[in-house]
N, C-alpha and C positions, 0 to 999 in steps of 0.2 A: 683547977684550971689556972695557968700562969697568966702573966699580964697580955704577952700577945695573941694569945687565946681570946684572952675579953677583951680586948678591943676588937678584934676581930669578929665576935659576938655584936656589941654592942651597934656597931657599924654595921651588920647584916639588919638588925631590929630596924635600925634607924634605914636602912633603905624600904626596907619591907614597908616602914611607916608612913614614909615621904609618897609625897604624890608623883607620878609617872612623869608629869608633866607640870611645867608652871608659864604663862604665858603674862607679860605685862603689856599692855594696850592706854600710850597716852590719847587721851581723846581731845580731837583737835578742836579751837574755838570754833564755834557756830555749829560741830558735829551733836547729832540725834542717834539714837541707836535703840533698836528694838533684839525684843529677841530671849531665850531663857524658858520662859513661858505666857501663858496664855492669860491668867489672872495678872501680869504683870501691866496689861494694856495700859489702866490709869495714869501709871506711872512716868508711862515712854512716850516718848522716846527719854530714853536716858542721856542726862546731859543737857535736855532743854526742858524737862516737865520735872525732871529729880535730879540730884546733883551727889546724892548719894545712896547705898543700894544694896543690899549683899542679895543672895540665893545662892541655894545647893538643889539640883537638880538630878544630883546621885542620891540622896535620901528622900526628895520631894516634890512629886509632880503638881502642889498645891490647886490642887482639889482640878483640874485640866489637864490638857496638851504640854506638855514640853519637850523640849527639842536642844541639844548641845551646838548651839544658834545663835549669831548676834550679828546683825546686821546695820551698816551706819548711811546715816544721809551724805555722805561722800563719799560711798561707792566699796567701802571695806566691809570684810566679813569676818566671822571667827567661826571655826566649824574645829568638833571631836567626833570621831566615831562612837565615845562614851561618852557620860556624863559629867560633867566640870559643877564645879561651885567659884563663884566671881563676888568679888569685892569691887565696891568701886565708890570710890574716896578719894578727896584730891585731886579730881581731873586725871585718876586711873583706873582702869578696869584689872585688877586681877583674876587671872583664871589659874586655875588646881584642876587637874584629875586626872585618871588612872590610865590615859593614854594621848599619844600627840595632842595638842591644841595648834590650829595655824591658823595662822592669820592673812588673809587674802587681801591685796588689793587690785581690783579686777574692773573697775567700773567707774563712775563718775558720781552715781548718785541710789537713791536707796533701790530701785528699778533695776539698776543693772546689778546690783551685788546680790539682789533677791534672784534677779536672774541664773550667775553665774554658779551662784552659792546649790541652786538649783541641779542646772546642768552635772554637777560633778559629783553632789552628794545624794539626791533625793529626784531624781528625773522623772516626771511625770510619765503614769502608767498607759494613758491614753483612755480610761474608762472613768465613767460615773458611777457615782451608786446609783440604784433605782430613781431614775427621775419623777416617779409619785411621791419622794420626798417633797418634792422642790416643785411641781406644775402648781401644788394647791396646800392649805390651810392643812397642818399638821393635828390632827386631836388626840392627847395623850389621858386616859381613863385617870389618872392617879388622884386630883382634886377631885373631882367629882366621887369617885367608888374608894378612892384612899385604902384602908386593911383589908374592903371588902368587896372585893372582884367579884362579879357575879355575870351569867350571861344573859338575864333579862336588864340587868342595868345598863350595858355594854350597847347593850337592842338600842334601848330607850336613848341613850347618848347618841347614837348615831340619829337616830330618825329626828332627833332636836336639831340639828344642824341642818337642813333643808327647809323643816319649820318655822325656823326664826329668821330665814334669809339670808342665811349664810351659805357659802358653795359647796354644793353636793360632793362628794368624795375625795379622792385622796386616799390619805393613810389615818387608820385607827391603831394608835399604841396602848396596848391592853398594857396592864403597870402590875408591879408587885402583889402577889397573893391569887393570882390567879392557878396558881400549878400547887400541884399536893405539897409540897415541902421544897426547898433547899437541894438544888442537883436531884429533885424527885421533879423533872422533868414531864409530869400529865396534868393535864386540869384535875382541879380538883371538884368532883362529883360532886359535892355537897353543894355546891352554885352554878355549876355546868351540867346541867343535864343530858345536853347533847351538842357539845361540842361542832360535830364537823358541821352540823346546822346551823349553828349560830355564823362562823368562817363562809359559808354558801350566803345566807342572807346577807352578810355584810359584803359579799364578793357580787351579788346579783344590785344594791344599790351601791356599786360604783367605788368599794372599798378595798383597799389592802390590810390583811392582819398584822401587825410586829405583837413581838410578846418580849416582855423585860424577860431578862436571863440574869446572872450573874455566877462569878465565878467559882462560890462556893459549893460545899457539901457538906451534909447533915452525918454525923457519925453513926447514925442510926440508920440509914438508909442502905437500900442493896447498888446504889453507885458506889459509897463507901467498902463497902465489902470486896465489891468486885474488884475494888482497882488496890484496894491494904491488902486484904486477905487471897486475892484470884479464886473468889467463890462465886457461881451467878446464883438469881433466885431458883432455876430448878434443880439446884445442886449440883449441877457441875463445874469441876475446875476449870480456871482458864490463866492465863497472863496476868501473874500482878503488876501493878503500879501505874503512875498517875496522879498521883498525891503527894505535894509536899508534903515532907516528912521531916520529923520533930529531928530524929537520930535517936532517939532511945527506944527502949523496949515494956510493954506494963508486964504485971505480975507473972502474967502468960509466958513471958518470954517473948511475943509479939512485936514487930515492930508498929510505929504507932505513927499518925499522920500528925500536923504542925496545927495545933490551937489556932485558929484567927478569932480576935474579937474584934466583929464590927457593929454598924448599927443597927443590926438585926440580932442578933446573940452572936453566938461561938459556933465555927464550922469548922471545916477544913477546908484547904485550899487546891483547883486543881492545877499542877503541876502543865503547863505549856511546854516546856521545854521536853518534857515526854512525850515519845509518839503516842504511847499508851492515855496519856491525858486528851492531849488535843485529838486525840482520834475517839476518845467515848465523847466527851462536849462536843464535837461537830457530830458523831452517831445520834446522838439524843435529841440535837435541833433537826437535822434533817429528817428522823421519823416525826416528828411533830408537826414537819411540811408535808411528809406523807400521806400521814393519816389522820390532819385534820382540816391541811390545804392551807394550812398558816405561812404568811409569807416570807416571812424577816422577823429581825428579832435587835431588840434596844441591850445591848450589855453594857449593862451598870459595873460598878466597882473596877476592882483591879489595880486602885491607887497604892505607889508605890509603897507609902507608911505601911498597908496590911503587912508587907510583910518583912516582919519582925525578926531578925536573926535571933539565934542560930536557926536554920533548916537546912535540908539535904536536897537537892534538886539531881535530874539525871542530870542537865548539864549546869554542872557550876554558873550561878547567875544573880548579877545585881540585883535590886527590887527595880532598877531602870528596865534592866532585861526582861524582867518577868512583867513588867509591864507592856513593853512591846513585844511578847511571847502574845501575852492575851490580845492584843489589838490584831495581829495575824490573823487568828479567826475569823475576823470581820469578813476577809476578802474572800473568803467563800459565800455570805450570805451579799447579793447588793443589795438587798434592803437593812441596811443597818443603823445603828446608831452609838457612839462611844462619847462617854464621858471623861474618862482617864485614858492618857497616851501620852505613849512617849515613841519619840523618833518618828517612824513612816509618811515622813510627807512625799505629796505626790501620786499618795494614793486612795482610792475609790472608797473612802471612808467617811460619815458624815462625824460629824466632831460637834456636839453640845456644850455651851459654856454650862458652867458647874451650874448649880442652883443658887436661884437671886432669891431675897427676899423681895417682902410687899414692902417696901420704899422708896424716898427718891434717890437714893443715894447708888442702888443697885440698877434701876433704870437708867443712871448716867454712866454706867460699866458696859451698859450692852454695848454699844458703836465701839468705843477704846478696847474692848478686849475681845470682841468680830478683827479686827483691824491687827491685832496682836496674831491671832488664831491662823488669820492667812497668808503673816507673815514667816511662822516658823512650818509653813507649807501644808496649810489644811484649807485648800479651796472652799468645802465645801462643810459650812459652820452655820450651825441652827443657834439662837441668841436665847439660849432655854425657854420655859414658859411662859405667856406670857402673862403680867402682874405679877411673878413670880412663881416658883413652884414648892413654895407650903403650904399645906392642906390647912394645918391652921391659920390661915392669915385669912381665908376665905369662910369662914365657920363665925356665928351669931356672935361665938361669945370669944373669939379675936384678940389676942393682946394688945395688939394696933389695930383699930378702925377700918377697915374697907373703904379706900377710896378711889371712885371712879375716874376719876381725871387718870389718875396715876395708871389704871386699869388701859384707859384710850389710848394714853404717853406711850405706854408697853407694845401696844397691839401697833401702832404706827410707827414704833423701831424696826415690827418686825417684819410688816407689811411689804417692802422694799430691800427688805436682809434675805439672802441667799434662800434661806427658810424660814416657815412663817409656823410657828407651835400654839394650841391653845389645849387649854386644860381644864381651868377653870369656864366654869358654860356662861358666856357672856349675857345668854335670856334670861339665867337665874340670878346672876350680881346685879344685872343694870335694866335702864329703862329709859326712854326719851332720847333727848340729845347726847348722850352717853353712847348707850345702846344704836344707834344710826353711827354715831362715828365710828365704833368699835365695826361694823357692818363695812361703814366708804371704806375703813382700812384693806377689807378684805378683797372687795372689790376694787381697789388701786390695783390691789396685787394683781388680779385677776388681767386688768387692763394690758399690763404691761409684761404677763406670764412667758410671751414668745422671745421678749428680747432677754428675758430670765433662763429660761430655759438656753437660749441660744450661746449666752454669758457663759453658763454652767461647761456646756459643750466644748467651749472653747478654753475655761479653764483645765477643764482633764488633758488636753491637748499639749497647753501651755505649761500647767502649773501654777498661774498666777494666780493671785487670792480673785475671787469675784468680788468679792468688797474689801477694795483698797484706800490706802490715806490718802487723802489728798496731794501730798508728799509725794505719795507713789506716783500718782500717775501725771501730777504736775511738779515737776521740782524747781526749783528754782525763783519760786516765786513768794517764799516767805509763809509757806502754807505748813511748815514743819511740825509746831506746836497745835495744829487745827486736830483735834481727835471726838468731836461733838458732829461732824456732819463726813460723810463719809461715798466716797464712789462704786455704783453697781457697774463693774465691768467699764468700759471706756467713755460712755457714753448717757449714763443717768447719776445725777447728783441726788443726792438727798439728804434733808435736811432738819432731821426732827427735832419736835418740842421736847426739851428734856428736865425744864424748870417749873415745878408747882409753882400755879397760876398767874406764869406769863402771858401775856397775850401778844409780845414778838418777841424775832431773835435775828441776830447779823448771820449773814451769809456769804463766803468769798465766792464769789463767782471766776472762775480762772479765765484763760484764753479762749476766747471763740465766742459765740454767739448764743445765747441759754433762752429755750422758751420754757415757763414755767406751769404750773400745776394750772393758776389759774388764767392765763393765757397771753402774760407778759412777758417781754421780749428784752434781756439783758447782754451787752457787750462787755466782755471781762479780757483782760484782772479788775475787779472791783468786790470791795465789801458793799451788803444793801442790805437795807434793815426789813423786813416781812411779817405780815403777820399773820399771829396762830391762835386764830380760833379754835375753841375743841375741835371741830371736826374736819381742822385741816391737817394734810400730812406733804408739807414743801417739799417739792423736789422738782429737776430741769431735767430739760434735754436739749442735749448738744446738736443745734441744726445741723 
């Protein structure tokens, strides 16, 4: 090859290599910016909580939502139809990635660029998911039955919940290990004896079923077969594929699906971006509504890291893509639940922050990364379990301690949060004064369900987060850095305890007139100091 050859080589690498796009964003004094992802909440706004920053949001949805998103308190956006990675150092934001990045200035304040940013990218569907998420107290089986799903324990979990005084129905999320295997989509007989009765009983006291799904497959199984080899179980051919695929072949000469290790063992993966994929994973839930009356379903995983180049997809696709490949699904079940996402704001998806631990440090995440989740356009955000959801933190012999307070703290973030989840059974951790607050939390909720529910409604409508920053819905008044006490919809403030063994905390009270929990009457703008007894959970409303 002579020389103009290799540079002409060399220069095709080098473009191939180079990113699509590069966007530079000076950020202006007194500017905030949110935006990227969802575990980033702490952080942001960026520029007044951090000052310096990076993410890549094409290799990593870190462990949530993310969204090619960044939205500032004076009224500018950054929007890609893919994935970017930003640096930001210097009083600069840079962004990289594999196609346009612009940058909008449309508005005045974080309100209207959330708005605009809206409008153009991600326009609100006009629907909810199931509003049995969102009327009442969320019970998710995983603490309590952890490896071992069974449907007398499921029973028993339910009928505690009315027993202890807490509000009868809603939604039961049956958790991991209740189905035969891995993409072996049926309970598994050996602790379901009979299924659709179990679904009638919980459906006759007042319940909804979801069942965890997730996106894998067992190599051993006959979804495997069907969708590698086009074989079904009673021997007939059909349509192969469905399955990321590695690209190679085993000794057979066979083509072979894509290893995933995650924290369950090694599966396969199913391919979304195939009709043949997303068409057996939605066949396989909706016989499960069929013919057990199960209503919805929590899909776990999907996080970009699984998946691990090289693979072969029908359509060529980022791990961003394939992660909002997998989120698509949702919108056929509206009882749903997602952990991992990327892009689809706007729509009728409930969004769970990742898993907290039992600390204080994780309980001071819920409000900052709720606040984050509805800004990269996921109205509707469950603040996970609550105290946490590790099975071990709740069990006798505990690496850290069980502590109640921290259990109350959790339950009164979520009391007043879009959704309210519990997991761990409050009558079997706690007792006394503990026990009664974790209860009034429930009961707040209950109190104030119509203007919750109504908030919800008006979100799908709008798009706007139902729990927004103070920022959002008051700007201008110094409230930028505020990410500890947070707004349900237009009109209820709240204000949780989020500090082991406080007993107060300041609160901005903004413009207009605030009656409060316990029956005080405050004129704002103003900071006022309150206090939080265990079994109080602050919060106003706007006369």
């Amino acid at each position: 090859m002579n020389m103009k050859n290799l540079i002409a080589a060399a220069a095709a690498a080098a473009a191939l290599a180079a990113p699509a796009d590069v966007l530079k964003v000076v950020v202006l004094p007194g500017e905030g910016w949110w935006g990227g992802a969802t575990t980033f909440g702490t952080k942001e706004p960026l520029g007044l909580n951090a000052t310096s920053f990076s993410f890549d949001i094409g290799k990593d949805n870190y462990s949530n939502q993310a969204a090619p998103l960044m939205l500032s308190t004076k009224g500018r956006s950054v929007w890609s139809e893919k994935a970017f990675a930003c640096v930001f150092t210097n009083g600069v934001m840079t962004f990289t990635g594999d196609a346009p990045i612009e940058l909008a200035e449309e508005g005045s304040d974080l309100r209207s660029a959330f708005l605009a940013a809206a409008h153009r990218h991600f326009p609100a569907s006009g629907k909810t998911p199931d509003l049995a998420l969102i009327a009442k107290p969320q019970w998710n089986t995983w603490v309590e039955l952890t490896y071992f799903q069974n449907q007398q324990g499921i029973i028993d979990y339910a009928n505690g919940i009315a027993a202890n005084g807490f509000p009868s129905g809603g939604v039961i999320m049956v958790d991991d290990t209740w189905q035969h295997g891995y993409g072996v989509w049926d309970f598994d007989r050996r602790r379901f004896s009979d299924p659709k009765a179990m679904c009638d009983e919980l459906h006759a006291a007042g319940y909804k079923v979801m069942l965890w799904v997730c996106p894998f497959v067992s190599m051993d199984s006959p979804g495997y077969r069907e969708m590698v080899f086009g074989s079904l179980d009673a021997g007939r051919k059909c349509e192969k594929g469905g399955l990321i695929m590695s690209g190679e072949r085993n000794v057979h000469g066979r083509e072979t699906a894509k290893t995933v290790h995650w924290w369950n063992g090694a599966s396969a993966f199913v391919d979304f971006t195939h009709p043949l994929g997303a068409k057996w994973f939605a066949r396989e839930l909706k016989r499960l509504q069929s013919d057990y009356g199960v209503d919805g379903f929590k899909l776990d995983a999907g996080d970009m890291d699984e998946y691990i180049e090289p693979y072969v997809t029908c359509v060529k696709s980022s791990p961003s893509e394939l992660c909002e490949a997998y989120a698509k699904i949702g919108l056929e079940f509206p009882l749903n639940e997602y952990r991992a996402c990327f892009k689809m704001g706007g729509q009728p998806l409930v969004q769970r922050l990742c898993d907290k631990g039992h600390d204080w440090p994780a309980v001071q995440q819920l409000v900052p990364d709720m606040i984050a989740c509805g800004l990269l356009g996921h109205p509707f955000v469950c603040p996970d379990m609550i105290g946490g959801g590790s099975w071990m933190a709740f069990m006798p012999d505990a690496p850290t301690p069980f502590d109640p307070e921290l259990f109350v703290r959790s339950a009164q973030v979520h009391a007043l949060a879009p959704m309210m989840q519990f997991s761990a059974a409050p009558w079997r951790l706690l007792k006394g004064e503990y026990l009664d607050a974790v209860r009034e939390a429930a009961r707040t909720r209950m109190k104030h369900v119509d203007y919750i529910l109504e908030t919800a409604k008006s979100s799908a409508r709008t798009g706007e987060p139902m729990l927004r920053a103070m920022e959002y819905e008051f700007p201008g008044l110094g409230a930028e850095r505020i990410t500890d006490q947070f707004m349900l919809g237009s009109k209820l403030l709240v204000a949780p305890q989020t500090v082991k063994g406080a007993k107060s905390r300041k609160v901005f009270i903004p413009v207009g007139t605030w009656t409060a929990d316990d029956g005080s009457e405050t004129a704002g703008p103003a900071t006022i100091e309150v206090a939080t007894p265990i079994g109080r959970l602050p919060h106003f409303v706007c006369r």
